[in-house]
N, C-alpha and C positions, 0 to 999 in steps of 0.2 A: 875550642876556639873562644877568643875573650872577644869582650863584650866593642873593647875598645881599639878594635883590628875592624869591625863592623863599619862601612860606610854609609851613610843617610843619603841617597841620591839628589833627592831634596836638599836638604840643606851646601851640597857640596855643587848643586849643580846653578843653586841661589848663590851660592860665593861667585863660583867661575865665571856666573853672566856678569855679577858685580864687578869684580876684577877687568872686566872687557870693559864695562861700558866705562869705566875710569879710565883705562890708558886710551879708548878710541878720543873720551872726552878731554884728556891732556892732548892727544896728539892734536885735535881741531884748535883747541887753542893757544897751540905752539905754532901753530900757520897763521894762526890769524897774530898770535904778535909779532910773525914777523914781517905779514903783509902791512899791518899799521906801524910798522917800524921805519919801515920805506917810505910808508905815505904818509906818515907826520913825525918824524924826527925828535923835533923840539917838546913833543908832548908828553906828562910823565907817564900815566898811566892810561892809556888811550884805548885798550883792552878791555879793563874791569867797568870803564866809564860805558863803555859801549856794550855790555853783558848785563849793567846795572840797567842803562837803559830801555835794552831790551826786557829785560823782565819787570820791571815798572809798567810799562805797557801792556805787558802780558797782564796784568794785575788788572789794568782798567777794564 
C-alpha cells in the first residue's frame, strides 16, 4: 500500500469542518442580503457595511 492512498483524519476532517463552516457562512449571508435587499433597496452595499460594522465593535 503507498503512502499516498493513506488518509490523515486530522488534516481531512480539518478541511471538512472548513468547508461547512464556509457554505453555512455563505448561506447566512445570502439571507441576510436578501433580507437587506427588501429592507433597503436603494443601498449599494448594505451587507458588507453591516458585517463591517459589526466587527469594528467587536474590536472595541
Amino acid at each position: 500500500m503507498s503512502d499516498k492512498n493513506v488518509v490523515d483524519f486530522a488534516t481531512a476532517g480539518a478541511r471538512h469542518k472548513h468547508e461547512r463552516m464556509h457554505r453555512d457562512k455563505e448561506e447566512k449571508v445570502e439571507s441576510l442580503r436578501e433580507r437587506f435587499e427588501q429592507a433597503l433597496p436603494d443601498k449599494k452595499t448594505p451587507v458588507k457595511d453591516y458585517l463591517r460594522k459589526k466587527r469594528a465593535k467587536k474590536k472595541r
